[in-house]
VEXDRENLUM-248694 format. One record per residue (C-alpha): residue number from 0; residue in three letters; x, y, z. Coordinates in steps of 0.5 Angstrom, whole numbers. Example, Ala and Ser with C-alpha at 12.3 -4.5 7.8 and 13.67 -1.06 7.14 Angstrom:
BEGIN
<lovo:0&loke:Ala&x:25&y:-9&z:16> $
<lovo:1&loke:Ser&x:27&y:-2&z:14> $
This chain:
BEGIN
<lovo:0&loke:Unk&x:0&y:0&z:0> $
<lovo:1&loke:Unk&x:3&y:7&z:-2> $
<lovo:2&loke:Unk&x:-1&y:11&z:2> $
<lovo:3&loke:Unk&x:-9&y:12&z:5> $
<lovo:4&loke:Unk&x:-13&y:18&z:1> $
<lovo:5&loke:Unk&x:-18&y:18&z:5> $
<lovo:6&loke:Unk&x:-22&y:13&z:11> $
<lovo:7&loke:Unk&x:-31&y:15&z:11> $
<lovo:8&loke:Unk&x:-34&y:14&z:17> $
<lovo:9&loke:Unk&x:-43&y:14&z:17> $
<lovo:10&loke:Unk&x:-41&y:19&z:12> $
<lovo:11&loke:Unk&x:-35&y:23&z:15> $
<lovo:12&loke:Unk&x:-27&y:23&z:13> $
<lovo:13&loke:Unk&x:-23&y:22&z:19> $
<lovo:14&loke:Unk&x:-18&y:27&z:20> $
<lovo:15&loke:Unk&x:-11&y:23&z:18> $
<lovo:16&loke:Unk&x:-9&y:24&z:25> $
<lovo:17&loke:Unk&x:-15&y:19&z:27> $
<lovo:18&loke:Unk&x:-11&y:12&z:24> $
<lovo:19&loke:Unk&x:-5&y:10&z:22> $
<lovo:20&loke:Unk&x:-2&y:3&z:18> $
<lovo:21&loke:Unk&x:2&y:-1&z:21> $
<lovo:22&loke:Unk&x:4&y:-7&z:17> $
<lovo:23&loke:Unk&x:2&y:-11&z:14> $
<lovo:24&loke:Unk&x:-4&y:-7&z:11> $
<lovo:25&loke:Unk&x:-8&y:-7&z:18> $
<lovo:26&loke:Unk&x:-11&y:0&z:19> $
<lovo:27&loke:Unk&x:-11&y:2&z:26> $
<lovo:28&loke:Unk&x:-15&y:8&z:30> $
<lovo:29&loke:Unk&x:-11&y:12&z:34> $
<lovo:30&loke:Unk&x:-16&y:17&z:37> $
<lovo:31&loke:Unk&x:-19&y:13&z:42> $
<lovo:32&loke:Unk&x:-26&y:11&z:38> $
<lovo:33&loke:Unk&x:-26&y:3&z:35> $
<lovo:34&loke:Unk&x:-28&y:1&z:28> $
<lovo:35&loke:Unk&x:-35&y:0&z:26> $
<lovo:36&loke:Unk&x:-37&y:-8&z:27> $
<lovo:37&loke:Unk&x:-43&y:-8&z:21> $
<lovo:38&loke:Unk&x:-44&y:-4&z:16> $
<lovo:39&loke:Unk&x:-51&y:-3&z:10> $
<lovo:40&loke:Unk&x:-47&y:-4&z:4> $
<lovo:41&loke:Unk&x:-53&y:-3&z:0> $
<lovo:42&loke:Unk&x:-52&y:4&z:2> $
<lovo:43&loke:Unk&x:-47&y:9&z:-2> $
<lovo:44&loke:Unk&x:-40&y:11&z:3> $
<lovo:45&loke:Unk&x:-43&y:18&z:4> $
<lovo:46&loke:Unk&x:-49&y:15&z:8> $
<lovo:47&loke:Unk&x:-49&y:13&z:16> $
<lovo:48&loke:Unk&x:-48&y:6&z:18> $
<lovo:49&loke:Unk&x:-42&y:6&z:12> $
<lovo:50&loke:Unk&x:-35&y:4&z:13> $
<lovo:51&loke:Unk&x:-30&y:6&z:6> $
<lovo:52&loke:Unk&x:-23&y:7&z:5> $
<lovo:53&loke:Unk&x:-19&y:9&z:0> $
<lovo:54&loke:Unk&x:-12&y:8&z:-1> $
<lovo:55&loke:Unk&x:-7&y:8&z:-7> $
<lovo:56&loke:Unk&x:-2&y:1&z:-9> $
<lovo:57&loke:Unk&x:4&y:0&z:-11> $
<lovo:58&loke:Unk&x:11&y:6&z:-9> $
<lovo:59&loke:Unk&x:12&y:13&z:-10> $
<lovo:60&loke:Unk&x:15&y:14&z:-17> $
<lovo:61&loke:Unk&x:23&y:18&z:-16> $
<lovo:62&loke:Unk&x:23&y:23&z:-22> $
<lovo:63&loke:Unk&x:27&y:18&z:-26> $
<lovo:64&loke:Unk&x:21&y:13&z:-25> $
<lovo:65&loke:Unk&x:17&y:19&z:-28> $
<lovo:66&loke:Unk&x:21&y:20&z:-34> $
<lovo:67&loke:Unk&x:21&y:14&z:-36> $
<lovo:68&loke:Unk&x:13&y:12&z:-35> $
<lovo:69&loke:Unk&x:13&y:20&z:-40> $
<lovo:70&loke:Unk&x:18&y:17&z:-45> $
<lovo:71&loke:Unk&x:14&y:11&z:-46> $
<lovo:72&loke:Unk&x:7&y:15&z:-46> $
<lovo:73&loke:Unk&x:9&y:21&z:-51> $
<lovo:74&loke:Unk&x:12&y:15&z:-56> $
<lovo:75&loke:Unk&x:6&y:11&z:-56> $
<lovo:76&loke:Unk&x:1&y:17&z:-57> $
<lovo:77&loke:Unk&x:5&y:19&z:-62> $
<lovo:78&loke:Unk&x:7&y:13&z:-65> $
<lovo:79&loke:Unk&x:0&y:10&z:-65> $
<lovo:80&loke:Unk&x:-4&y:14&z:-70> $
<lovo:81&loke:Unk&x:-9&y:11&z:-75> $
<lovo:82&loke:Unk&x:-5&y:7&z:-81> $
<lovo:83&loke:Unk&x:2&y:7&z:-76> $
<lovo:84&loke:Unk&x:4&y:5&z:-70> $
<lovo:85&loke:Unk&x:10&y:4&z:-66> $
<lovo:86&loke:Unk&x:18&y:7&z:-68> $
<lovo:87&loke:Unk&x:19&y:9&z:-75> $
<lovo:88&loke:Unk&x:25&y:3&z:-76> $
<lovo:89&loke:Unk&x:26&y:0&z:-83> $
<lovo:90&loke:Unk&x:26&y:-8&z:-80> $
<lovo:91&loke:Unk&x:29&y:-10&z:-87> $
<lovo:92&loke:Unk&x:35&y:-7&z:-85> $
<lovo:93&loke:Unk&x:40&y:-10&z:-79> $
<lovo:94&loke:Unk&x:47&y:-6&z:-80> $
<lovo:95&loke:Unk&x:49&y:0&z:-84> $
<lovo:96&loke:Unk&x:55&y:3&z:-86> $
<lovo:97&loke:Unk&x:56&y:10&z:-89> $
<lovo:98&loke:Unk&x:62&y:14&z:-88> $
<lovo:99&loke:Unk&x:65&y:12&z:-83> $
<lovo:100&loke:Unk&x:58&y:12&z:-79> $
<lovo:101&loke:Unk&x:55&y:5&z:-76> $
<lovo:102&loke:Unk&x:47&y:4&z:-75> $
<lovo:103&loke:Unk&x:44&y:-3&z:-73> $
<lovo:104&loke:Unk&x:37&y:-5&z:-71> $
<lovo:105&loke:Unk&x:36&y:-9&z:-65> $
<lovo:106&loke:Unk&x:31&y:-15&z:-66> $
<lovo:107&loke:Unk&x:25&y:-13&z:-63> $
<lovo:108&loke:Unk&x:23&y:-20&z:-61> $
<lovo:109&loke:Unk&x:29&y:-21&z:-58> $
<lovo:110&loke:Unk&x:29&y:-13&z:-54> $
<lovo:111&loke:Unk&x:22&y:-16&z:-52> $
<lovo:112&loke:Unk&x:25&y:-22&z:-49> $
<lovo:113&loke:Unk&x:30&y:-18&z:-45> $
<lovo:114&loke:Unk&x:25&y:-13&z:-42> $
<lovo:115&loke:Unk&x:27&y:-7&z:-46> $
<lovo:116&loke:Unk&x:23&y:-3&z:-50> $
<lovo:117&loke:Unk&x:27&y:1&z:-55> $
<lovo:118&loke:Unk&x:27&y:7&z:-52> $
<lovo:119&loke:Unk&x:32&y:10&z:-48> $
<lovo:120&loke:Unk&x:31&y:13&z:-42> $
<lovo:121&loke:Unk&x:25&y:7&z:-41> $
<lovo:122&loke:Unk&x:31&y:2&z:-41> $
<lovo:123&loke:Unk&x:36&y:6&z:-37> $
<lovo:124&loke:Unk&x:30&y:6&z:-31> $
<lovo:125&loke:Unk&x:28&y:-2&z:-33> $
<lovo:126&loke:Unk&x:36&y:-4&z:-32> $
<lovo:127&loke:Unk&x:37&y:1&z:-27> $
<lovo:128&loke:Unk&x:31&y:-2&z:-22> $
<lovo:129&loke:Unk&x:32&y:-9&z:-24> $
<lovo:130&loke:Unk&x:38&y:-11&z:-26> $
<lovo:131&loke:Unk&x:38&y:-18&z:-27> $
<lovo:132&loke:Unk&x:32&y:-17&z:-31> $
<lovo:133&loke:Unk&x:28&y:-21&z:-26> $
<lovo:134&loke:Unk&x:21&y:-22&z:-28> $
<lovo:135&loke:Unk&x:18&y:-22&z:-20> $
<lovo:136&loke:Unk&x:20&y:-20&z:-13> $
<lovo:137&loke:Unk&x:24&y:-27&z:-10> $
<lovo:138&loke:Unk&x:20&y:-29&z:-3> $
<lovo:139&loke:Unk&x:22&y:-33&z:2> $
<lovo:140&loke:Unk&x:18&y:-37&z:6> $
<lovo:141&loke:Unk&x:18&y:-40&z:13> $
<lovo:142&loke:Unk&x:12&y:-43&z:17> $
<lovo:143&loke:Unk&x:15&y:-41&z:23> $
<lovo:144&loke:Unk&x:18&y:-33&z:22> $
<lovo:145&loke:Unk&x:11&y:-28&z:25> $
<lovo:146&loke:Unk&x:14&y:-21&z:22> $
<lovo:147&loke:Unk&x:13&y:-16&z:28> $
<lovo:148&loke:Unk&x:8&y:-10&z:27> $
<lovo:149&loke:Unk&x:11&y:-4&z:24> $
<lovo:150&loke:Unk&x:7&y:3&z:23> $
<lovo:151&loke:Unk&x:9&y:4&z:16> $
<lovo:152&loke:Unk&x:5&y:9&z:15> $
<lovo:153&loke:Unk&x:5&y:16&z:16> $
């Protein structure tokens, strides 16, 4: 959990500091009061006897995570238009020479099978981030291991 937009009570919004998260993912009341018991879930999260939370998942993104994420978005608005999408590459040419300069095309399925995209800054934060090209997180799991309760958030 990134962090917690908003808590509605019967209809109201909890002052922030009226709870925190400890992890993982347990909301806790720090002004004294309890949590409801029940709640009508028929009724909209704006009425009494309604209990809602609104939260944001994932990480906060650095400046360099938002190049990235624009670079990409930028190349695909503008790259995927009626009749063309994607780079302007000419697939039938691999390597070319010309006065002394040297241009080469990477394979696209072979860029895709490394996790690049093709696109600079995107593949720089991609190698940067994951740098083995790991396609999810490592876990280890013991039966017996209990974490401890930890506030992570505010």
């Amino acid at each position: 959990m990134y962090d917690v937009v908003e808590v509605l009570v019967d209809g109201e919004a909890l002052v922030p500091e009226a709870y925190r998260v400890d992890a993982p993912g347990r909301l806790v009341r720090t002004d004294g009061e309890c949590w409801p018991d029940c709640q009508d879930m028929a009724a909209p999260t704006t009425e009494p006897g309604t209990f809602a939370v609104t939260y944001r998942w994932g990480l906060a993104l650095d400046d360099a995570a938002i190049a990235a994420v624009s670079e990409l978005t930028c190349h695909f608005l503008k790259g995927c238009s009626p009749g063309s999408c994607g780079c302007k590459v000419n697939r039938n040419v691999n390597r070319m020479s010309r006065q002394g300069v040297e241009v080469w095309n990477d394979d696209p399925a072979q860029m895709y099978r490394e996790g690049r995209t093709g696109l600079p800054m995107a593949d720089m934060w991609l190698a940067m981030v994951n740098p083995h090209g790991l396609t999810s997180p490592s876990r280890v799991y013991s039966p017996d291991y209990k974490p401890p309760r930890s506030t992570m958030w505010p």
